[in-house]
C-alpha positions as CSV (number, residue, x, y, z in Angstrom):
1,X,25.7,-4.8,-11.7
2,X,22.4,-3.1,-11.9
3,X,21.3,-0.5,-9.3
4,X,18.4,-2.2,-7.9
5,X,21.0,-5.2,-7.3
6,X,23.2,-3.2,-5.2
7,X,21.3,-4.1,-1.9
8,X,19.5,-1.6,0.7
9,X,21.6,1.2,-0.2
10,X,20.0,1.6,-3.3
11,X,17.0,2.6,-1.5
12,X,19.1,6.2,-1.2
13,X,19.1,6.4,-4.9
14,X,15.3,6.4,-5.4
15,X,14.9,10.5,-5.3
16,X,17.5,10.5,-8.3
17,X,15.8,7.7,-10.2
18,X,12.6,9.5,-9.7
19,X,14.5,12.8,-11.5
20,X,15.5,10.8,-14.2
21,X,12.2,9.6,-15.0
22,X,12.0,12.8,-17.1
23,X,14.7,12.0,-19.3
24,X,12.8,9.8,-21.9
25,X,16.6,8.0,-23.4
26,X,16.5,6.3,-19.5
27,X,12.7,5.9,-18.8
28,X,12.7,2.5,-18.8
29,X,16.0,1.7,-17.3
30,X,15.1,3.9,-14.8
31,X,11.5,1.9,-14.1
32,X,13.2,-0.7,-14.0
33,X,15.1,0.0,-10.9
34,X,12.3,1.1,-9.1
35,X,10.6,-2.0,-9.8
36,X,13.8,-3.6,-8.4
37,X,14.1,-1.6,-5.6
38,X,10.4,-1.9,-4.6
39,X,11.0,-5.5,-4.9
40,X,13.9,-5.6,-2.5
41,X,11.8,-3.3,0.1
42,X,8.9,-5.4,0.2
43,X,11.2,-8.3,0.8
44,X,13.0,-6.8,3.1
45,X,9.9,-5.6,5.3
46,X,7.9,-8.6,5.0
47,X,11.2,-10.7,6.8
48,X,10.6,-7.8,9.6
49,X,7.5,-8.6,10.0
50,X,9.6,-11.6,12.3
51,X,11.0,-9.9,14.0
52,X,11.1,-10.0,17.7
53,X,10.9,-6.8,18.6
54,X,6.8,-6.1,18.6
55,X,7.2,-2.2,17.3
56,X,10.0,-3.4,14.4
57,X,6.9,-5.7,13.4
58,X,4.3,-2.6,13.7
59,X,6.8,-0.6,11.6
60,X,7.1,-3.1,8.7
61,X,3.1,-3.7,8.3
62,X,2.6,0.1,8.4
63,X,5.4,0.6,5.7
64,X,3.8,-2.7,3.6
65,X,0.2,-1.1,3.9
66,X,1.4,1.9,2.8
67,X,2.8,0.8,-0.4
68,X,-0.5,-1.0,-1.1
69,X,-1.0,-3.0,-3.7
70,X,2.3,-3.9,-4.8
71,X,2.6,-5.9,-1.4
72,X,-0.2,-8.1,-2.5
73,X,2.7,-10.8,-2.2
74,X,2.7,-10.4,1.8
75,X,-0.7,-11.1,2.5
76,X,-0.2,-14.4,3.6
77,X,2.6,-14.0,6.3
78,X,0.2,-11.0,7.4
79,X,-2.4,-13.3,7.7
80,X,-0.5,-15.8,10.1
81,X,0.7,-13.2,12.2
82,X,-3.4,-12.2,12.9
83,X,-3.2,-14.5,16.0
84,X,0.3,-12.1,17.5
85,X,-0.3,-11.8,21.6
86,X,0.6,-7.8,21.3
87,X,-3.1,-6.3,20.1
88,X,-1.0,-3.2,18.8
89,X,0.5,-5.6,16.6
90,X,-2.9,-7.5,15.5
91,X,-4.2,-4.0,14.7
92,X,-1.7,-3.0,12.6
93,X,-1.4,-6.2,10.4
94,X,-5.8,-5.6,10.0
95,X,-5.0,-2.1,8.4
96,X,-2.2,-3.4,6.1
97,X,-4.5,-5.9,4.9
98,X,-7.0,-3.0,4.0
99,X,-4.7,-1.0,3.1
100,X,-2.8,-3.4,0.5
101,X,-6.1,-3.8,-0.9
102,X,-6.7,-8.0,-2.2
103,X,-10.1,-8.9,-0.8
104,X,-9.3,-12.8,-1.8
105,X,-11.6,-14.9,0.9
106,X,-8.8,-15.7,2.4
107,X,-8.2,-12.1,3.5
108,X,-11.9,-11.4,4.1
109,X,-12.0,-14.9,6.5
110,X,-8.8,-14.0,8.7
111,X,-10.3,-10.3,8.8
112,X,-13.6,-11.5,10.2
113,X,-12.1,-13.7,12.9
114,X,-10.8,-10.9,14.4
115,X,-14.4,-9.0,14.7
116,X,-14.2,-10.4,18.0
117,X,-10.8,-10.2,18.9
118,X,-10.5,-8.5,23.0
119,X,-8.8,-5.9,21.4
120,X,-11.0,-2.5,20.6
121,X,-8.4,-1.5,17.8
122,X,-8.0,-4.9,16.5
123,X,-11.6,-5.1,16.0
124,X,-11.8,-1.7,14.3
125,X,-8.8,-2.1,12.0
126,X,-10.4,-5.3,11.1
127,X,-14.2,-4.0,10.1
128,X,-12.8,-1.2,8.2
129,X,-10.7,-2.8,5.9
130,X,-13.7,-5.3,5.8
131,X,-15.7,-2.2,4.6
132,X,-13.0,-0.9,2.5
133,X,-13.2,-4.1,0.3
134,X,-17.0,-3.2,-0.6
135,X,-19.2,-6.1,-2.1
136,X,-16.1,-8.2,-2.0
137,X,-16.3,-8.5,2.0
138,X,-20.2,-9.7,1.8
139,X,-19.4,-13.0,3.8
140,X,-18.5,-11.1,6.5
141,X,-21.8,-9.3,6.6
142,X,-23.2,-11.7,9.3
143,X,-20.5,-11.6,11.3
144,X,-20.9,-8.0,11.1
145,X,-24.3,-8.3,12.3
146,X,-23.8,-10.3,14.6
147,X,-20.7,-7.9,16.1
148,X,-23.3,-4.9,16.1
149,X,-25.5,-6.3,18.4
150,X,-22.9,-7.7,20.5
151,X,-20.2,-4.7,20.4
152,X,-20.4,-2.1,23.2
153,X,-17.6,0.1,22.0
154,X,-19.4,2.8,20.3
155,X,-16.9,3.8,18.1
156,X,-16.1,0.2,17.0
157,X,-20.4,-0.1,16.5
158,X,-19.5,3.4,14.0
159,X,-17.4,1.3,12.3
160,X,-19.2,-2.1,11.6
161,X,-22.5,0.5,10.8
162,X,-19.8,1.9,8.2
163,X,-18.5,-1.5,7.0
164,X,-21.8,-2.9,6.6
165,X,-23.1,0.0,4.6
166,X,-19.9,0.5,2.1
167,X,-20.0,-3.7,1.9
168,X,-24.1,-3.4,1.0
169,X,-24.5,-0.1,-0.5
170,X,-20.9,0.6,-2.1
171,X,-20.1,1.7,-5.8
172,X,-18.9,-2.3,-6.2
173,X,-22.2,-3.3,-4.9
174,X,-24.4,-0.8,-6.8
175,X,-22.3,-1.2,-10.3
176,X,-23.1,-5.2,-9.8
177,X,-26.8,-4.7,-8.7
178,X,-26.8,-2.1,-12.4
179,X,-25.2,-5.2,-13.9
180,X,-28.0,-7.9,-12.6
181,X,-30.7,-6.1,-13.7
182,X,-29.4,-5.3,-17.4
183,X,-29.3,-9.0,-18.0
């Protein structure tokens, strides 16, 4: 039996593994039980995201955003949980969708529908992971607009301004504009 197959107890081995990754005989061994522990985690947290308990669910997409990218696989279940009656909740599953990083429409169109969700944090979470996604986000620029005339929270208005200028005026958007006029 392997070490990442052991179960959640092998999470307590990771600050070992990570020692070992400096012994080059058990390098890749050693990667590979991250990568099987990692695996495991993201598993495990994306079956909490269920759970019925609102905070275990808050805790799960904060520990999914957090590892970022590699929970690309969860974007969809955090997607169908946008509509959850606890706002806290709503607003925590926008910043793990920023923070994991795939701006796939799919993403960018459940993101947008909640620009003008009742809840002030949703909202923000929402825009700034819109913004985070640069050029990527650009069909949610009219929502956007449309938000910033509409919003009366002034922080939340801080944050569309923001979205809208990263998702206009962002390294993505300036390296593609370099791009157009080369050809």
């Amino acid at each position: 039996m392997r070490i990442g197959q052991i179960g959640p107890l092998a999470k307590l081995a990771l600050p070992a593994l990570v020692l070992l990754l400096k012994d080059q005989h058990v390098t890749t061994s050693v990667q590979q039980a991250i990568q099987q522990i990692s695996t495991n985690l993201i598993d495990d947290l994306t079956q909490l995201l269920e759970a019925e308990e609102s905070e275990i669910r808050i805790q799960a997409s904060s520990a999914l955003g957090q590892i970022g990218a590699e929970a690309k696989l969860t974007i969809h279940r955090l997607i169908d949980a946008l509509d959850d009656e606890i706002p806290e909740v709503r607003s925590n599953y926008a910043k793990a969708l920023g923070q994991i990083g795939y701006a796939g429409p799919e993403v960018v169109s459940a993101l947008s529908l909640l620009i003008g969700d009742s809840s002030w944090q949703a909202r923000a979470n929402a825009i700034s992971a819109l913004g985070e996604f640069g050029v990527l986000a650009r069909q949610a620029l009219g929502d956007l607009s449309q938000a910033l005339s509409d919003e009366t929270n002034q922080w939340v208005r801080e944050s569309i301004e923001d979205a809208i200028e990263k998702i206009k005026f962002g390294p993505q958007y300036l390296k593609a504009k370099i791009i157009e006029m080369e050809t």
